[in-house]
C-alpha positions in Angstrom: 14.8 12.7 22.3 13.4 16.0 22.6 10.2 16.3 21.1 9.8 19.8 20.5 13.6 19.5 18.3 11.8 16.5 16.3 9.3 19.3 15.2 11.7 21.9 14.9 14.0 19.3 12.3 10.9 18.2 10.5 10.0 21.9 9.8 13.6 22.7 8.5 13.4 20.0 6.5 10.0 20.4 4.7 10.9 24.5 3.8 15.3 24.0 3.2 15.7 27.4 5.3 16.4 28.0 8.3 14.4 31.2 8.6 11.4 30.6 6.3 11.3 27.7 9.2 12.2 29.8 12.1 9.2 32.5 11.0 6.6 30.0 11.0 7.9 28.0 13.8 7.5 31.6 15.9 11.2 31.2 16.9 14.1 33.3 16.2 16.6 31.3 13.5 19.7 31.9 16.2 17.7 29.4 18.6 16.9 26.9 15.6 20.4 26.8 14.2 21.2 25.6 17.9 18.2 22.9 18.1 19.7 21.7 14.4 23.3 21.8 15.6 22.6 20.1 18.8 20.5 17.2 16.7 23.5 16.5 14.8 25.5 16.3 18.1 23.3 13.6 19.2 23.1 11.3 16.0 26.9 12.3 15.3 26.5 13.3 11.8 25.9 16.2 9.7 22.0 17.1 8.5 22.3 19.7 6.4 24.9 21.9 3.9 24.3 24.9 2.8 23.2 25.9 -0.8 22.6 29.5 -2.4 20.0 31.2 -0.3 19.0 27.7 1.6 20.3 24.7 3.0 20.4 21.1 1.7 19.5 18.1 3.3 22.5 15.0 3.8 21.0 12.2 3.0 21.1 11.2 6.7 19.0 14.0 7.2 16.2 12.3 4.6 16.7 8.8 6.6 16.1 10.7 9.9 13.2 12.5 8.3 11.9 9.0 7.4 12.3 7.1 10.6 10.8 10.4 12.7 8.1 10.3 10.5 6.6 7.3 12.0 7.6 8.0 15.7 5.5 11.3 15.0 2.5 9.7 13.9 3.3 7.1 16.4 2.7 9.9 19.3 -0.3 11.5 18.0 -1.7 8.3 17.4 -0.5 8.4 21.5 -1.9 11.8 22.3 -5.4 10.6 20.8 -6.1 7.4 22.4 -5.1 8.8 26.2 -7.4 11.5 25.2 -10.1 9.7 24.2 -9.9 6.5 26.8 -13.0 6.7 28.3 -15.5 8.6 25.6 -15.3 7.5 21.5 -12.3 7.3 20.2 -11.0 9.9 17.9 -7.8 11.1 16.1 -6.6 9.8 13.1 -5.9 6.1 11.3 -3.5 5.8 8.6 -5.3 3.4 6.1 -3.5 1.9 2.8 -4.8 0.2 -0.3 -4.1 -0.8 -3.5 -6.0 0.0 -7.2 -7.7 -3.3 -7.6 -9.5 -4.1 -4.3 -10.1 0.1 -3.8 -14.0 0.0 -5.5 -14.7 -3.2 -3.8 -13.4 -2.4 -0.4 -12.3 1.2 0.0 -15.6 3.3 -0.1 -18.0 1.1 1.7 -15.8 0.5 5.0 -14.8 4.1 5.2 -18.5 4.9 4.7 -19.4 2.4 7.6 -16.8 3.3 9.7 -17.5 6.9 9.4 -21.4 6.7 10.3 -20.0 4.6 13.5 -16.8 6.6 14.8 -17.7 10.3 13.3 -14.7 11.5 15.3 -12.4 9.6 14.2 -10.4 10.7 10.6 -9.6 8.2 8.1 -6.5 9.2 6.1 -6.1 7.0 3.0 -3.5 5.7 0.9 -3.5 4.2 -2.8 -0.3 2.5 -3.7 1.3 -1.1 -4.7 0.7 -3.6 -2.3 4.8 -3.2 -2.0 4.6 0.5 -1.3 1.8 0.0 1.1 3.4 -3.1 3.3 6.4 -0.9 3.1 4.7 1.4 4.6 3.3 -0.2 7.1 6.6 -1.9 8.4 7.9 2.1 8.4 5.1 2.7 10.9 3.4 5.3 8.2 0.3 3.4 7.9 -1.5 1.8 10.8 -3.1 -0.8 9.0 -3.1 -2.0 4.8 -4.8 -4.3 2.5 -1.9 -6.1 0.7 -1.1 -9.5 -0.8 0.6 -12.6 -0.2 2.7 -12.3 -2.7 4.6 -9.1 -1.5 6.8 -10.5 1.3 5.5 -9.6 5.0 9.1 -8.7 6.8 8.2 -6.1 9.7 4.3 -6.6 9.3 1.8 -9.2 10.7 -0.9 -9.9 8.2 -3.9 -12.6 8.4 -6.0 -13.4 5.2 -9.3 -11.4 4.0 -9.8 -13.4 1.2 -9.0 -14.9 -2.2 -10.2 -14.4 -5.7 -9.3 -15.7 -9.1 -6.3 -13.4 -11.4 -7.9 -12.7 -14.8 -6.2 -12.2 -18.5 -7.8 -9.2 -19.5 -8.4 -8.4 -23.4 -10.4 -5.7 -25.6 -13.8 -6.3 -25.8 -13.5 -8.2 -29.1 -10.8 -10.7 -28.2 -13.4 -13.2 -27.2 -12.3 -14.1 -24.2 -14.8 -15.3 -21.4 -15.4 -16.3 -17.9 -17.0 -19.2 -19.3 -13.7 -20.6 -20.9 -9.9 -20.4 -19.2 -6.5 -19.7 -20.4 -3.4 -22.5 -19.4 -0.2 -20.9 -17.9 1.2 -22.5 -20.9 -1.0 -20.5 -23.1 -0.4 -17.3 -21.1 3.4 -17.1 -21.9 2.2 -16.9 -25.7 0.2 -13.4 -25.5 1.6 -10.2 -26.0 1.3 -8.3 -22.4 1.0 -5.2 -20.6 2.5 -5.5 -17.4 4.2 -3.9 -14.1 7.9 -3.2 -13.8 10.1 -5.7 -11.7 10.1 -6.0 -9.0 6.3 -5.3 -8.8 4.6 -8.5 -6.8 2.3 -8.8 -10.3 5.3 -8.8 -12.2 7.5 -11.3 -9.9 4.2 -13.9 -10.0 3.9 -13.8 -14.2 7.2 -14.6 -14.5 7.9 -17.1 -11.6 4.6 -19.3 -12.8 6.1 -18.8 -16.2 9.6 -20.0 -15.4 8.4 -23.2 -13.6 7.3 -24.6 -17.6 10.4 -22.9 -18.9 8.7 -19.8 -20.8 8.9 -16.2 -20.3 6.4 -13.7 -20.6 6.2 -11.7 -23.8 6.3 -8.3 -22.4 5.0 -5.4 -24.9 4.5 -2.8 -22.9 5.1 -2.0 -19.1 3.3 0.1 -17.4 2.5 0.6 -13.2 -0.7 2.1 -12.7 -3.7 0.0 -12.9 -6.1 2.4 -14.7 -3.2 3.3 -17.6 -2.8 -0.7 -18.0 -6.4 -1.0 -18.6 -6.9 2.0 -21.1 -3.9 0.1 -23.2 -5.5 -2.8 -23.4 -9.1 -1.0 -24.3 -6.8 0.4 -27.1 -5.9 -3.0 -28.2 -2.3 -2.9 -27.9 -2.0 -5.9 -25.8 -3.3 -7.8 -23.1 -2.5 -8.0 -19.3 -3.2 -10.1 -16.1 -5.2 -8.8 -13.2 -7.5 -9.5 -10.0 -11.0 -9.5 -10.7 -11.9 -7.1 -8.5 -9.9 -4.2 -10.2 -11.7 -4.4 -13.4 -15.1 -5.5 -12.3 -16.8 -2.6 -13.5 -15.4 -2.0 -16.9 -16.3 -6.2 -17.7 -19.4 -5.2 -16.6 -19.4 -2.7 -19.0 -18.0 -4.5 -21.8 -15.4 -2.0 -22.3 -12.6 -5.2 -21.6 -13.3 -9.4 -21.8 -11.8 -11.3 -19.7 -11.4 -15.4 -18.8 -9.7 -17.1 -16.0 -6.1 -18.1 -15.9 -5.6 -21.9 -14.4 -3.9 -22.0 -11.3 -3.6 -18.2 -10.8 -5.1 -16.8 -7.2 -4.5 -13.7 -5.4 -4.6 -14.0 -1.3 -5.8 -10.2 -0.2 -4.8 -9.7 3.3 -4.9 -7.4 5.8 -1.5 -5.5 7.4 -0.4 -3.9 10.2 2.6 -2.8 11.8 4.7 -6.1 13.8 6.5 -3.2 16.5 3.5 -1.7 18.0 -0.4 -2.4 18.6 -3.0 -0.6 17.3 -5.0 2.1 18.4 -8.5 1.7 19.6 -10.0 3.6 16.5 -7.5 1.2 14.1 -8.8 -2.0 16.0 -12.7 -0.8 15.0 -11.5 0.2 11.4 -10.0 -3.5 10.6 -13.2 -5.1 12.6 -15.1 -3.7 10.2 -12.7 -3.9 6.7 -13.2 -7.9 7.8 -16.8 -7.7 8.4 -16.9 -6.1 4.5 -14.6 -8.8 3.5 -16.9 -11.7 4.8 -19.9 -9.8 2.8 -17.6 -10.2 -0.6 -17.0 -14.1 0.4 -20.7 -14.8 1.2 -21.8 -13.0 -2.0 -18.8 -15.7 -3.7 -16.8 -12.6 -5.2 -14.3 -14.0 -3.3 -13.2 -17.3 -1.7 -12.7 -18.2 2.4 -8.8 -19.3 2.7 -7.0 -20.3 5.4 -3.4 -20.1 5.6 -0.7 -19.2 7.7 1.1 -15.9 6.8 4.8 -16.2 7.9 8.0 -13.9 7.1 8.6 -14.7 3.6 10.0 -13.9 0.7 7.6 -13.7 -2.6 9.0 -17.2 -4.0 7.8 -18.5 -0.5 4.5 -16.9 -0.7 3.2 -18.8 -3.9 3.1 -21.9 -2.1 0.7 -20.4 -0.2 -1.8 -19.4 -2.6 
């Protein structure tokens, strides 16, 4: 593969004309219409149709675009560690996280890591635990805090740590960490939940299905902070980690009790096809060093299991 035509194809396909993409390329559009016809020789296939003024993308142009997408990164990530073999490391790792562990986890180890590898840019990444072991597996991210419940094809992953899923309510629903909720009693509230085939979502229902209920779903909703604000609004109630809605029980803006038998395993991700940078190594020695400091201060639990290829049905078990 020519290296300079990988650039050359991810700049046609970011502008959708060949010379808006020649200009800033510095290259005159005859000599990018060749590199662009000569791509499609090689994969066999054509990349792009024309439309008005522009070109359009095939849709084996957007699968290209995705696969050389992580080979890119993969060869800075290259370029960087050569360059940096024998002083600190620098260049750039590709972090992901979801919503709920991001205030417990996300600011202090960038904040550590920062003060000890200054040359070394963190680039971060808030999505569902599905979008960010996707991720991962599509060489996009170097390393992810996930859970066991999303399945780990393409990724190797070892536990952080474990912590107890929560029925959240509005302030005055009276529920309380003191008290705990049955999975029986779950499948009678009203709740707010994610979309299928969120992990959340999958979990609910699966627990659910194993006393023969189903959850009553009001509302569905897929960001974190929008499920919250419904339930402060009192138009239903939903089930979440602790550690995404520490703060507002702290606060009293939401109540919250324990639902029996309901754990989330947090672990940490990284790509199965290649190893990890020096700089990525340092950023998940420390992410477990913050970790341990959760589990010694009991916000979360010590587990031990053995993360296999699974599917999320197999991943329960190992809760």
């Amino acid at each position: 593969m020519d290296l300079q035509r990988l650039h050359y194809f991810l700049a046609v396909m970011e502008h959708q004309n060949l010379s808006t993409a020649a200009q800033l390329l510095r290259v005159s559009q005859p000599t990018l219409s060749r590199q662009m016809r000569a791509l499609e020789r090689e994969f066999d296939t054509p990349l792009f149709v024309r439309a008005g003024r522009g070109i359009e993308p095939t849709e084996a142009a957007k699968r290209l675009r995705e696969g050389f997408k992580g080979l890119e990164r993969q060869l800075r990530s290259l370029k960087s560690e050569v360059a940096s073999a024998s002083n600190q490391p620098t260049g750039e790792v590709a972090f992901g996280i979801p919503p709920s562990p991001r205030t417990l986890l996300a600011v202090p180890l960038i904040e550590r890591f920062a003060k000890s590898f200054p040359n070394v840019t963190v680039r971060v990444t808030e999505e569902t635990s599905g979008q960010v072991s996707d991720q991962i597996a599509g060489g996009l991210l170097d390393l992810a805090v996930t859970n066991i419940h999303e399945p780990v094809r393409g990724v190797t992953a070892e536990p952080l740590g474990r912590e107890q899923m929560l029925l959240i309510g509005p302030p005055d629903s009276r529920l309380t960490r003191r008290s705990s909720v049955t999975v029986e009693e779950l499948g009678d509230v009203p709740l707010i939940l994610t979309t299928r085939p969120n992990s959340l979502r999958l979990f609910v229902e699966t627990r659910l299905a194993r006393i023969g209920k189903k959850p009553k779903i009001c509302i569905e909703a897929n960001t974190l902070p929008l499920m919250t604000d419904l339930v402060m609004a009192r138009l239903g109630h939903t089930v979440l980690p602790s550690c995404g809605v520490r703060e507002l029980i702290k606060k009293k803006l939401v109540s919250a009790c324990p639902v029996e038998g309901f754990y989330i395993t947090w672990l940490i991700a990284q790509p199965k096809s290649r190893p990890l940078s020096f700089a990525a190594l340092q950023l998940a020695r420390v992410l477990r060093e913050i970790a341990d400091e959760q589990i010694a201060k009991k916000v979360w639990e010590r587990v031990e299991v053995a993360v296999k290829e699974s599917s999320p049905d197999d991943a329960l078990a190992l809760r």
